[in-house]
N, CA, C and O atoms as a Tripos MOL2 file, in Angstrom:
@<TRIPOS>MOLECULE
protein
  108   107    27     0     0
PROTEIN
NO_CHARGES

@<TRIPOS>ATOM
      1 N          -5.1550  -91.1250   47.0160 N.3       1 UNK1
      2 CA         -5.7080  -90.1240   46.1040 C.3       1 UNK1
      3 C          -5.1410  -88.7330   46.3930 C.2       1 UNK1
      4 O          -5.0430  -88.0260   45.3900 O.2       1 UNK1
      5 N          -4.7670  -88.2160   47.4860 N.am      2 UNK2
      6 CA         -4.5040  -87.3430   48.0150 C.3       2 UNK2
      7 C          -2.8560  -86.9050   47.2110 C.2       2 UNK2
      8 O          -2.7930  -85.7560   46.7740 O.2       2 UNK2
      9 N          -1.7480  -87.6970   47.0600 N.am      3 UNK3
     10 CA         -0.9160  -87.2080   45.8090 C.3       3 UNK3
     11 C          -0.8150  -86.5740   44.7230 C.2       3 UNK3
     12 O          -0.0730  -85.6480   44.3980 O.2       3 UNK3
     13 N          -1.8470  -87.2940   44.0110 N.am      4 UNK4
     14 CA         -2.6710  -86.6810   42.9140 C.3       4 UNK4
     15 C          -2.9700  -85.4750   42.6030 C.2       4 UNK4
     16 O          -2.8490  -84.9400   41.5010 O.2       4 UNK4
     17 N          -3.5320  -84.8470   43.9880 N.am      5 UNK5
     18 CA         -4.2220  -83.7480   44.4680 C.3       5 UNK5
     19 C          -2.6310  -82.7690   44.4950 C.2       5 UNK5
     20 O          -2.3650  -81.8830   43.6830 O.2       5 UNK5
     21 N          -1.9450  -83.1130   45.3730 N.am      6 UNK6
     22 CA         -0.9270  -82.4350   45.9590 C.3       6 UNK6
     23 C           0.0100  -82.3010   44.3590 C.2       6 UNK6
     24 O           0.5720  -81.2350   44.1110 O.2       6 UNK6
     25 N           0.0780  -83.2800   43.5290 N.am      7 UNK7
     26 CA          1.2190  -83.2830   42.2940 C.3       7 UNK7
     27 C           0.1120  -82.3750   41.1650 C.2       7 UNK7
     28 O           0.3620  -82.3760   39.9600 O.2       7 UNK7
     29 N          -0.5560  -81.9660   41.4750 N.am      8 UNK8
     30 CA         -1.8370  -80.7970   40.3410 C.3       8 UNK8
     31 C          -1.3840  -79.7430   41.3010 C.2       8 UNK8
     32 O          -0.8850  -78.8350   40.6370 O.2       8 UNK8
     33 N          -1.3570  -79.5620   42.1670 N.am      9 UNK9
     34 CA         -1.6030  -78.0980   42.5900 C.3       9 UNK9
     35 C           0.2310  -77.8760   42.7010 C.2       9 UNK9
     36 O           0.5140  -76.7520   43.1150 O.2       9 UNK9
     37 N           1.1170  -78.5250   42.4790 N.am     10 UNK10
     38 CA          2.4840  -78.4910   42.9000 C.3      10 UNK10
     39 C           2.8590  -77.7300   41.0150 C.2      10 UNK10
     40 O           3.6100  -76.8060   40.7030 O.2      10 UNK10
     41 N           1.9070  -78.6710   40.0780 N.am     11 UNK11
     42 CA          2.0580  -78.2440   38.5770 C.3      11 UNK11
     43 C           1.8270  -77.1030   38.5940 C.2      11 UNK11
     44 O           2.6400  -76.1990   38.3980 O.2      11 UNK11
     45 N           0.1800  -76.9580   38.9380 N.am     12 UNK12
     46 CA         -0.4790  -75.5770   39.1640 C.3      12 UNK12
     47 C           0.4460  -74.3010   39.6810 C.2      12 UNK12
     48 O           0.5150  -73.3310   38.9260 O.2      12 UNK12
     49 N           1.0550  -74.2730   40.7610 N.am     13 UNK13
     50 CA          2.0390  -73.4510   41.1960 C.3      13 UNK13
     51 C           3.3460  -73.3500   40.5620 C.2      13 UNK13
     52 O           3.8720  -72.2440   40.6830 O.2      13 UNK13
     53 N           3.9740  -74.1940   39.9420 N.am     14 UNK14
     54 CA          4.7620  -73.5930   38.8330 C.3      14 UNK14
     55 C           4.3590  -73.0020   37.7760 C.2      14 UNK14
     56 O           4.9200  -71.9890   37.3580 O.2      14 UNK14
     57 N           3.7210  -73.3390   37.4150 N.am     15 UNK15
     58 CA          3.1500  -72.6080   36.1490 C.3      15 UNK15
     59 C           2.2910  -71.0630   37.1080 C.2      15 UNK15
     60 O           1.5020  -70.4800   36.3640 O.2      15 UNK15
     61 N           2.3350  -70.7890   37.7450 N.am     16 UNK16
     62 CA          1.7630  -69.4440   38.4890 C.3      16 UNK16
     63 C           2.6540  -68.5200   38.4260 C.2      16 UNK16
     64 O           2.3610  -67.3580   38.1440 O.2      16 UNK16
     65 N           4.3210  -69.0750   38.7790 N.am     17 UNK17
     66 CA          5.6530  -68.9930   39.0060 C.3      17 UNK17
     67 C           5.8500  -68.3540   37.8510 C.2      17 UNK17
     68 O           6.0440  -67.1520   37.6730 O.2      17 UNK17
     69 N           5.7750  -69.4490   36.8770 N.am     18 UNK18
     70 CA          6.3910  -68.8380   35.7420 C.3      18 UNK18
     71 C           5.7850  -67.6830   34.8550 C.2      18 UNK18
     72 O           6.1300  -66.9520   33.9260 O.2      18 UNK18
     73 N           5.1090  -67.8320   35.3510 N.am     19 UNK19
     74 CA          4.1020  -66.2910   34.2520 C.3      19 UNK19
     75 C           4.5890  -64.7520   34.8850 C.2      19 UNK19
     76 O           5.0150  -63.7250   34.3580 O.2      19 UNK19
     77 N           4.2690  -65.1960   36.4060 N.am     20 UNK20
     78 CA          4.7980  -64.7240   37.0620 C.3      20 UNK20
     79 C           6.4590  -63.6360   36.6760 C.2      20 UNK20
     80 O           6.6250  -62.4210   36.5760 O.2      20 UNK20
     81 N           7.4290  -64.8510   36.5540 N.am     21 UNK21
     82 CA          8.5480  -64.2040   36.0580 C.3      21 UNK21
     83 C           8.6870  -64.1070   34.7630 C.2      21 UNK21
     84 O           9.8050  -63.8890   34.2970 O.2      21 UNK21
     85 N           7.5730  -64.2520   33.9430 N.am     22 UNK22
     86 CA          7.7940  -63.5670   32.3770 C.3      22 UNK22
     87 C           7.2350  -62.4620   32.8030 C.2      22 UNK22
     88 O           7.8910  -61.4670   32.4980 O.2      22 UNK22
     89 N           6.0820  -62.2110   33.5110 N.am     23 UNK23
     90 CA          5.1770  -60.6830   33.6310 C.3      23 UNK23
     91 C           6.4720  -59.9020   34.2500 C.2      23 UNK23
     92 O           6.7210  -58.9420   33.5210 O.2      23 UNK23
     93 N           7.1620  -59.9680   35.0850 N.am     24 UNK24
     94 CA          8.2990  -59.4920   35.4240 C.3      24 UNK24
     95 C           9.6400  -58.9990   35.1980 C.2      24 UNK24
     96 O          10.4730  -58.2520   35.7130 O.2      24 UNK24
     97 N           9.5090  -59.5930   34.4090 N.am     25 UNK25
     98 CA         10.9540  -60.2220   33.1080 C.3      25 UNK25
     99 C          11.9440  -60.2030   33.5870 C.2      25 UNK25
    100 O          12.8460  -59.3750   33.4630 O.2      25 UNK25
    101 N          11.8790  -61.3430   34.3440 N.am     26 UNK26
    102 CA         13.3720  -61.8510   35.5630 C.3      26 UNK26
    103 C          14.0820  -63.0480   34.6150 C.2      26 UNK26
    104 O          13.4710  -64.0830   34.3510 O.2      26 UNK26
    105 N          15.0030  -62.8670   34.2930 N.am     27 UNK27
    106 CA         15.7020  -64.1430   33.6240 C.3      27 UNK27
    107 C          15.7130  -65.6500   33.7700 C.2      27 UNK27
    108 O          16.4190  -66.3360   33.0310 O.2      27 UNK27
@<TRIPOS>BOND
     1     1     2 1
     2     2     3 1
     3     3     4 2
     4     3     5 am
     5     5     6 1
     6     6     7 1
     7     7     8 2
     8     7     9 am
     9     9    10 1
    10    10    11 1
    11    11    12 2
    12    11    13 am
    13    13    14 1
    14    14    15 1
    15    15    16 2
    16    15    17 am
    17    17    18 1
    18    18    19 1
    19    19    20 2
    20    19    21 am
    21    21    22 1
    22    22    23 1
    23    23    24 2
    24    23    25 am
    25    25    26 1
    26    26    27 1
    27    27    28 2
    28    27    29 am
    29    29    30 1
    30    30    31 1
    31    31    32 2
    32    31    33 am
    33    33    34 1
    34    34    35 1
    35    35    36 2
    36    35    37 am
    37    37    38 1
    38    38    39 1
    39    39    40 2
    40    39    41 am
    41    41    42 1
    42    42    43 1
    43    43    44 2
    44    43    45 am
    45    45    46 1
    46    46    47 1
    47    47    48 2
    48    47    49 am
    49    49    50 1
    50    50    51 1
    51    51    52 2
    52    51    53 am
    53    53    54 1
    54    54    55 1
    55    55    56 2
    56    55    57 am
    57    57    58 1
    58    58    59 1
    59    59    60 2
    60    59    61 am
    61    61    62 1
    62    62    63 1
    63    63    64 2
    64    63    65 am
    65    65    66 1
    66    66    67 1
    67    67    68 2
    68    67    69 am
    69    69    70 1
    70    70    71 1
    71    71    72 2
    72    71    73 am
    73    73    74 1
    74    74    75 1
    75    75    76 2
    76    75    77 am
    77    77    78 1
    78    78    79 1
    79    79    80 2
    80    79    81 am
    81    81    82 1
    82    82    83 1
    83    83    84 2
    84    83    85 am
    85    85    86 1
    86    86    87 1
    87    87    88 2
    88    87    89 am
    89    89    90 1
    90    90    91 1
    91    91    92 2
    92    91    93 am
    93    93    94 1
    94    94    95 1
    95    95    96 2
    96    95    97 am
    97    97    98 1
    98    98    99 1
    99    99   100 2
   100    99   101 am
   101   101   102 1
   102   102   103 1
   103   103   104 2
   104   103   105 am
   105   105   106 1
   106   106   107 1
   107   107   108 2
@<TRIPOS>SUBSTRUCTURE
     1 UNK1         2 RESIDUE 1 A UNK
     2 UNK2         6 RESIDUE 1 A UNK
     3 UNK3        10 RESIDUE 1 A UNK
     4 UNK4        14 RESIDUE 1 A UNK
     5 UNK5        18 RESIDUE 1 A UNK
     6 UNK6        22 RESIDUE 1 A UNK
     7 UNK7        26 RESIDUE 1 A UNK
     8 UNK8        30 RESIDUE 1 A UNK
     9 UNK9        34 RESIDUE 1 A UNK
    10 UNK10       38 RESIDUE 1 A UNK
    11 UNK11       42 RESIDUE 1 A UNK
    12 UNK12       46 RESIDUE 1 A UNK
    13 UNK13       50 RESIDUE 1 A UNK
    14 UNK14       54 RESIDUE 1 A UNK
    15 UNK15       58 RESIDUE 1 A UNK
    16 UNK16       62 RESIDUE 1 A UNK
    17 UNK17       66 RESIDUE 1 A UNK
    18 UNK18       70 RESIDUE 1 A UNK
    19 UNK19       74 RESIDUE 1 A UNK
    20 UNK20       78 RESIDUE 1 A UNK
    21 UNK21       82 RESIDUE 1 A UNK
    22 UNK22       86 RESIDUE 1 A UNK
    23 UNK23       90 RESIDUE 1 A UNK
    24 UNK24       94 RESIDUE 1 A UNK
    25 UNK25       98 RESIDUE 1 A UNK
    26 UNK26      102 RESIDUE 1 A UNK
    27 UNK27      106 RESIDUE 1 A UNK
């Protein structure tokens, strides 16, 4: 179960990433 866990928060952190570099506006 513990994958699961780890492959949501691995999604979760890209998508953090990416807002991230639109709020930024890094190419």
């Amino acid at each position: 179960m513990m994958y699961r866990v780890y492959y949501i928060s691995l999604i979760n952190l890209r998508k953090i990433l990416q807002s991230k570099c639109l709020y930024f506006s890094c190419a």
